[in-house]
C-alpha positions as CSV (number, residue, x, y, z in Angstrom):
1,X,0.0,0.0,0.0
2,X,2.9,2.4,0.9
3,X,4.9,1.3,-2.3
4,X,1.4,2.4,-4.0
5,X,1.4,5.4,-2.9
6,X,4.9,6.3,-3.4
7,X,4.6,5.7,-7.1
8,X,1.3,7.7,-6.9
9,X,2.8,10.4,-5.6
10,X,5.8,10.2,-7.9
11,X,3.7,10.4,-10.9
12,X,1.5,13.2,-9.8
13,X,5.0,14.7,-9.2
14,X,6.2,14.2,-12.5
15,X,2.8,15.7,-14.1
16,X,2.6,18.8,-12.2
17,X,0.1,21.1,-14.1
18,X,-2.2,17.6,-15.2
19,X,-2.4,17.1,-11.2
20,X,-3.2,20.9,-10.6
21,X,-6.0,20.7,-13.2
22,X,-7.2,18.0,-12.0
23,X,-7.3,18.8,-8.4
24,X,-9.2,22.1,-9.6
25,X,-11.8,20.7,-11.5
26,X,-12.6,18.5,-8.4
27,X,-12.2,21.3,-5.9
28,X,-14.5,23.5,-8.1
29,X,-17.3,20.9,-8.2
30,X,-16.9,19.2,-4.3
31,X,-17.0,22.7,-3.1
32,X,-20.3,24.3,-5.0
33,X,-22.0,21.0,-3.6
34,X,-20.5,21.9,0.1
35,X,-21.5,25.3,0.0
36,X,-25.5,24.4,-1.5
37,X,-25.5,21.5,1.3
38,X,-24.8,24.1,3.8
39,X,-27.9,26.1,2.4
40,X,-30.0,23.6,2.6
41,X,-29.2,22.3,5.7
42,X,-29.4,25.6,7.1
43,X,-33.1,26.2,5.3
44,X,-34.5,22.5,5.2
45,X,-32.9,21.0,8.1
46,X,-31.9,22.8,11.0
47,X,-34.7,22.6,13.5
48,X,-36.0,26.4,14.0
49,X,-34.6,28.5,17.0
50,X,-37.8,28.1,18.9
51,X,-38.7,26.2,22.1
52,X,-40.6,22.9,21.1
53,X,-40.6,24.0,17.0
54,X,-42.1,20.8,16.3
55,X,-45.7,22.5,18.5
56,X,-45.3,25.7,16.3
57,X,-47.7,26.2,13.3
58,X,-48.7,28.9,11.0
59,X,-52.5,29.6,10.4
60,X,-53.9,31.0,7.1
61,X,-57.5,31.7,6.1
62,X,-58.8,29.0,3.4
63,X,-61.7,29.0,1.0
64,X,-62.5,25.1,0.6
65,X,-61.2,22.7,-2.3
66,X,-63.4,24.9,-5.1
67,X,-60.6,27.5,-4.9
68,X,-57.9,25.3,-4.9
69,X,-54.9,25.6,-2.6
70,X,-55.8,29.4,-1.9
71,X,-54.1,30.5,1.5
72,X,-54.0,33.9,2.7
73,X,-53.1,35.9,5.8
74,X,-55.6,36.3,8.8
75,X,-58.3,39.6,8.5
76,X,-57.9,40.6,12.6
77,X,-61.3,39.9,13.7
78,X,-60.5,36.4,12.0
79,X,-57.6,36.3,14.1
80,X,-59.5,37.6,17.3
81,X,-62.1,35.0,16.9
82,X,-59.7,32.0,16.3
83,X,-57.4,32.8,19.4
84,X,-60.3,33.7,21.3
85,X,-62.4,30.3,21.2
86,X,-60.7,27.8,19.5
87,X,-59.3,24.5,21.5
88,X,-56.5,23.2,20.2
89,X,-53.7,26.3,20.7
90,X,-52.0,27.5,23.7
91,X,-52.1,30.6,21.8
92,X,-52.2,31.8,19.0
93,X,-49.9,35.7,17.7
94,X,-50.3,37.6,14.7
95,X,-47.6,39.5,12.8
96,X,-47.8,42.7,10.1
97,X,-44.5,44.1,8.6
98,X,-43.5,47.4,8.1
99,X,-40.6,50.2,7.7
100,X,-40.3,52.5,10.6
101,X,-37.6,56.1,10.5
102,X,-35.1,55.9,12.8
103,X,-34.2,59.6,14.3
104,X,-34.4,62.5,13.1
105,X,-33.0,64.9,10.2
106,X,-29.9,64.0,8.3
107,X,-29.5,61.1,10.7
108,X,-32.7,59.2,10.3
109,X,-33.0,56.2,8.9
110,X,-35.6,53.6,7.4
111,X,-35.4,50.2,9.1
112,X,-37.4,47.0,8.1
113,X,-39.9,46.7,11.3
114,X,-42.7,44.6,12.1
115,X,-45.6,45.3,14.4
116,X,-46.7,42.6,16.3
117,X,-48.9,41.6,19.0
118,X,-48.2,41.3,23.2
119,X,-48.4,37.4,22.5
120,X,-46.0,36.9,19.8
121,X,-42.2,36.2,21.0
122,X,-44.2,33.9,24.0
123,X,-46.4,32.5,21.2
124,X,-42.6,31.5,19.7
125,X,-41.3,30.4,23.1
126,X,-38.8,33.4,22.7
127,X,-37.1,36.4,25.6
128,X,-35.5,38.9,24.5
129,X,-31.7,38.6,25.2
130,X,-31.9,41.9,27.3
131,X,-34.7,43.8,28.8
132,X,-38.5,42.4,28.4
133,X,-41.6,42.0,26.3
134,X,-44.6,43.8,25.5
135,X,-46.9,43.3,27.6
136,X,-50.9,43.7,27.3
137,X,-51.5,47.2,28.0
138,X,-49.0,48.1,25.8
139,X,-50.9,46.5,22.8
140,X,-53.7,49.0,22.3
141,X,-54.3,51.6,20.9
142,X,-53.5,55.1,22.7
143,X,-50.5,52.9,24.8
144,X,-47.3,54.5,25.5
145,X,-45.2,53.6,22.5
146,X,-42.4,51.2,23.0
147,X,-40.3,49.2,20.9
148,X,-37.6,46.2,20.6
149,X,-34.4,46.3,19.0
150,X,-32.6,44.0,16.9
151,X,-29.1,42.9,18.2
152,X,-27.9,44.1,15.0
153,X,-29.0,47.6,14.9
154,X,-28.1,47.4,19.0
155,X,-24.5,47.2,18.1
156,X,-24.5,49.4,15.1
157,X,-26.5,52.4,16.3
158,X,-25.7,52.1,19.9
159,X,-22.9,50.8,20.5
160,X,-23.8,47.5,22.4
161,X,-24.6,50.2,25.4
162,X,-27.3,49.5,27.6
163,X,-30.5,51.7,26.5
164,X,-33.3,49.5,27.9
165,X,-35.6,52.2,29.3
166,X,-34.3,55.1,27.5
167,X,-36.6,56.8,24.2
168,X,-35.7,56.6,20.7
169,X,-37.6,58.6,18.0
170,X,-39.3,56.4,15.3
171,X,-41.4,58.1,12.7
172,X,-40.7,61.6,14.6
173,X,-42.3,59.7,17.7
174,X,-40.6,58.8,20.9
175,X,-40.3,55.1,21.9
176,X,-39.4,53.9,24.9
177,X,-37.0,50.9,24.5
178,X,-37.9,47.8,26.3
179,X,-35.4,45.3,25.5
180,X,-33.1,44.2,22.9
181,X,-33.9,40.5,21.0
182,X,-31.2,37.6,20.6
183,X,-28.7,38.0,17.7
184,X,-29.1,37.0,14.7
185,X,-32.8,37.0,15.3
186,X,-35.2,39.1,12.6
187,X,-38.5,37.1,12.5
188,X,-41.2,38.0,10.5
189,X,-39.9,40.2,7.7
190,X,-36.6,40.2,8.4
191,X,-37.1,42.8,10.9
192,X,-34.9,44.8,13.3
193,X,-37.2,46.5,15.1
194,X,-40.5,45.6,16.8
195,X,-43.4,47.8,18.3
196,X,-46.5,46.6,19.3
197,X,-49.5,45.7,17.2
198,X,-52.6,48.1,18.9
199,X,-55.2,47.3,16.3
200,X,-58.1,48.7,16.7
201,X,-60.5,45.6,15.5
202,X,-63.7,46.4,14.0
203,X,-66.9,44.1,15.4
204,X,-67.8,43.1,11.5
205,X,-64.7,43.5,9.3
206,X,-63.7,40.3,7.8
207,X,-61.8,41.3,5.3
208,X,-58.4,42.3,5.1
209,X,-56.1,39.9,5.3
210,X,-52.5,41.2,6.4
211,X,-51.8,39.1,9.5
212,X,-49.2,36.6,9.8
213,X,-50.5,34.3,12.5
214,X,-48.1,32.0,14.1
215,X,-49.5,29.6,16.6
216,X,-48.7,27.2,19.6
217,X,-50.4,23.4,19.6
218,X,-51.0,22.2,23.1
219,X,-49.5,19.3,24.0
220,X,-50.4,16.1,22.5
221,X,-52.3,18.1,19.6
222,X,-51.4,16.8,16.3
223,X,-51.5,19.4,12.9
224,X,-54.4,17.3,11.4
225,X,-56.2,17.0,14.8
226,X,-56.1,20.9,15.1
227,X,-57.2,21.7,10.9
228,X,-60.5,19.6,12.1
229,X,-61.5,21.0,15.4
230,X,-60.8,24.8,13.5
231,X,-62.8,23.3,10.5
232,X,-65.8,23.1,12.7
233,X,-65.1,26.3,14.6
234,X,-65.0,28.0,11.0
235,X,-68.5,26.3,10.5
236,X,-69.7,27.4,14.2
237,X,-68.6,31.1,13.6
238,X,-70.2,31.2,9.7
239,X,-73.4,30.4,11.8
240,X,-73.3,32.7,14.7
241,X,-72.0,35.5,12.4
242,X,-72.7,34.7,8.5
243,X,-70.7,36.7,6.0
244,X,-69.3,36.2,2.6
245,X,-66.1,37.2,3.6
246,X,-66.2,34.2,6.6
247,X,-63.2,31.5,6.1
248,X,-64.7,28.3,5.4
249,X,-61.9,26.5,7.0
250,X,-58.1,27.2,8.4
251,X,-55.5,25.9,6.8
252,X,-52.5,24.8,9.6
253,X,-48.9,24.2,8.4
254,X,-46.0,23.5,10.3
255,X,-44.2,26.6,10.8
256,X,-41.0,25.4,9.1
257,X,-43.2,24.6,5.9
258,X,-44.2,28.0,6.1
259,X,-40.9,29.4,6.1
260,X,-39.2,26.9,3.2
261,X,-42.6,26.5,1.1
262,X,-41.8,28.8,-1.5
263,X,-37.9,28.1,-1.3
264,X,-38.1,24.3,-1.0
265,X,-38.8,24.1,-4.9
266,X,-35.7,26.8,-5.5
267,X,-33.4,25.1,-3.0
268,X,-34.0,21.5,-4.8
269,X,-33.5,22.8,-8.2
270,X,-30.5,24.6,-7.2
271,X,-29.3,21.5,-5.2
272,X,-29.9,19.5,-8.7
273,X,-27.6,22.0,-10.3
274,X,-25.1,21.3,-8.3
275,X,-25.0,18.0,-8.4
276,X,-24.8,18.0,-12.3
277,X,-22.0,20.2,-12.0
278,X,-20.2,17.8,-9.8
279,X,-20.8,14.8,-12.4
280,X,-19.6,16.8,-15.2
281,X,-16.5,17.6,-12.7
282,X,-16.0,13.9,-13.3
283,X,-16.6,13.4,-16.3
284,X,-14.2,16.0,-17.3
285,X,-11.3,14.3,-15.1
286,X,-12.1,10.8,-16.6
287,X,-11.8,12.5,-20.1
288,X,-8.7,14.4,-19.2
289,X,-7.5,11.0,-17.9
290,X,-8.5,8.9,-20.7
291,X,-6.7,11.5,-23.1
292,X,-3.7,11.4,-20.7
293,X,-3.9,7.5,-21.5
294,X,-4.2,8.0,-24.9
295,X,-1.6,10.1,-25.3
296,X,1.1,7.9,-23.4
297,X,0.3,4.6,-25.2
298,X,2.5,5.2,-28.0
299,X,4.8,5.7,-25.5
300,X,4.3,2.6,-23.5
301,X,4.0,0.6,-27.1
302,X,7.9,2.3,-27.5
303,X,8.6,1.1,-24.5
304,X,7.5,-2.2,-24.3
305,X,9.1,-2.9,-28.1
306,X,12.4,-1.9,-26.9
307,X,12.2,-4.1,-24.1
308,X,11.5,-6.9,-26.4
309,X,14.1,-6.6,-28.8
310,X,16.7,-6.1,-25.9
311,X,15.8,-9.2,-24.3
312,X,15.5,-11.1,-27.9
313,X,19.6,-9.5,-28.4
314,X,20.4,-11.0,-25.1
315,X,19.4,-14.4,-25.6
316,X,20.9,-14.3,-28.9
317,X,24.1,-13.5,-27.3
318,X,23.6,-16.6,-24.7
319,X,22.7,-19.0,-27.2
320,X,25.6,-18.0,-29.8
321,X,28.5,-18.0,-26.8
C-alpha cells in the first residue's frame, strides 16, 4: 500500500500542471456542492430556533377545495375570533411588517420593522436577550409607544450600550426601548425592530387579510387534529356571524413549511444544479484521464518494443557464446 502510494505520488509529481488541473476541477465541483449542502441544511434542516418548534404552526384563512390551494393571511377579527375560542392552541400571535424612520434629520433612517402583537415572541417560546416583552397594556391603541431592538442595529446604532428604558424617535415619535432580542434574530420580515401591534378591531370587518399568525399546539395536539376542530369552529362562527367574507376553514402548516414553502422548490432545483455540476467535474477528469492515457500509449507501445528486442539480443548472445 505504501509502495502504491509512493509511485502515486511520484507520478503526480512528474505531471505537475495535469495534477493541478485535476485537483481544480474537483475542488470546483466538491466545493459548489459543500456550499449548497450548507444552504439547505441551514433552510431545510436545522430545527427552528424556537422552544418545542415541532408545536409551532402557522394559520392562514382557506376557501374550501373549489378555490384550490388558496391560503392567505388572517383579517384581525378572523384572528381575534380563532385565538379567542378555539381549542386546540395554547395561543395563537399575529404578525404585520412594516418600515419605521429611525431619528431625526440627516440622521434618520428607514429600518425594516414589524408590528406585532403582546403574544408573539411567548407565542414562539422566545425572551429577549436583554430587557422584556410587551406586555398587554401596551398593545392598544393610545398605549405608551415602545419598541424592541434587533441585536444588530443594538450594536450598530448604539454601541452594544445599555438603552433599555431610555426613548428613541421612530417616525418623529418617541419610543421607549424595552429590550433588545437575541442575535441574529429578525422574524417576521426580516425585521430589526418591533413595536407593538394596537389594532383597533372592527366588530364586523372580515376582510383584510395582512396578519401573519403564528401559533402554539397544546401538547399532545397533532397538525391534522387541530385543521379539524378549526374546521368546525370555522362552521360554528359562519353560523353565529354569517358573512361572505367568513373563512370556510383554516389551513394549519407546520411553521418550518411555512418558512421553506416557497424556497423548497428553489433550493431543490439549485441543489440538482449542483450535483450535475459535480458529475460533469468527473466526467471531465475521466476524459482528461482517458486522453492522458491516450496520449502515453505510444509511449508505452515504444517502450514495451524496446524491451522486447533487448531481451530477444540477449538471448541471442547466450545462445551463440
Amino acid at each position: 500500500m505504501i509502495l502504491e502510494l509512493r509511485q502515486a505520488l511520484r507520478v503526480l509529481g512528474r505531471a505537475k500542471g495535469f495534477s493541478a488541473v485535476v485537483v481544480l476541477i474537483l475542488g470546483l465541483g466538491i466545493g459548489a456542492n459543500t456550499a449548497i449542502f450548507s444552504v439547505v441544511q441551514a433552510v431545510l434542516l436545522r430545527p427552528l430556533p424556537f422552544q418545542e418548534p415541532e408545536r409551532l404552526v402557522r394559520l392562514y384563512e382557506s376557501f374550501g377545495k373549489s378555490d384550490g390551494d388558496t391560503r392567505l393571511s388572517l383579517a384581525p377579527l378572523t384572528w381575534q375570533r380563532w385565538r379567542e375560542h378555539n381549542d386546540v392552541f395554547e395561543d395563537v400571535g399575529a404578525a404585520t411588517g412594516t418600515s419605521l424612520t429611525l431619528g431625526d434629520g440627516g440622521e434618520a433612517q428607514y429600518v425594516p420593522a414589524a408590528r406585532v402583537s403582546f403574544n408573539f415572541f411567548s407565542v414562539l417560546g422566545l425572551r429577549p436577550a436583554l430587557g422584556r416583552d410587551f406586555v398587554q397594556e401596551e398593545d392598544q391603541p393610545g398605549a405608551t409607544p415602545v419598541v424592541l431592538l434587533g441585536h444588530g442595529l443594538w450594536q450598530r446604532q448604539f454601541g452594544g450600550r445599555d438603552v433599555v428604558g431610555q426613548d428613541v424617535r421612530l417616525d418623529g415619535v418617541p419610543h421607549r426601548i424595552v429590550g433588545v432580542m437575541p442575535e441574529s434574530f429578525r422574524h417576521p420580515y426580516r425585521a430589526e425592530l418591533w413595536v407593538p401591534l394596537a389594532m383597533r378591531i372592527e366588530p364586523v370587518q372580515t376582510s383584510g387579510r395582512f396578519l401573519y399568525a403564528p401559533a402554539r399546539l397544546k401538547p399532545g395536539v397533532t397538525v391534522d387534529a387541530a385543521a379539524r376542530s378549526m374546521r368546525e369552529l370555522c362552521a360554528r362562527i359562519d353560523r353565529e356571524y354569517p358573512a361572505p367574507t367568513n373563512a370556510r376553514e383554516a389551513a394549519v402548516v407546520p411553521l418550518r413549511e411555512g418558512f421553506v414553502r416557497e424556497l423548497r422548490p428553489k433550493l431543490v432545483a439549485i441543489t440538482a444544479a449542483a450535483a450535475f455540476v459535480l458529475l460533469i467535474a468527473g466526467a471531465n477528469v475521466a476524459s482528461l484521464l482517458l486522453a492522458r492515457q491516450v496520449a502515453h500509449e505510444g509511449e508505452a507501445t515504444l517502450r514495451a518494443a524496446l524491451g522486447t528486442a533487448r531481451k530477444r539480443a540477449g538471448t541471442a548472445l547466450r545462445e551463440a557464446a
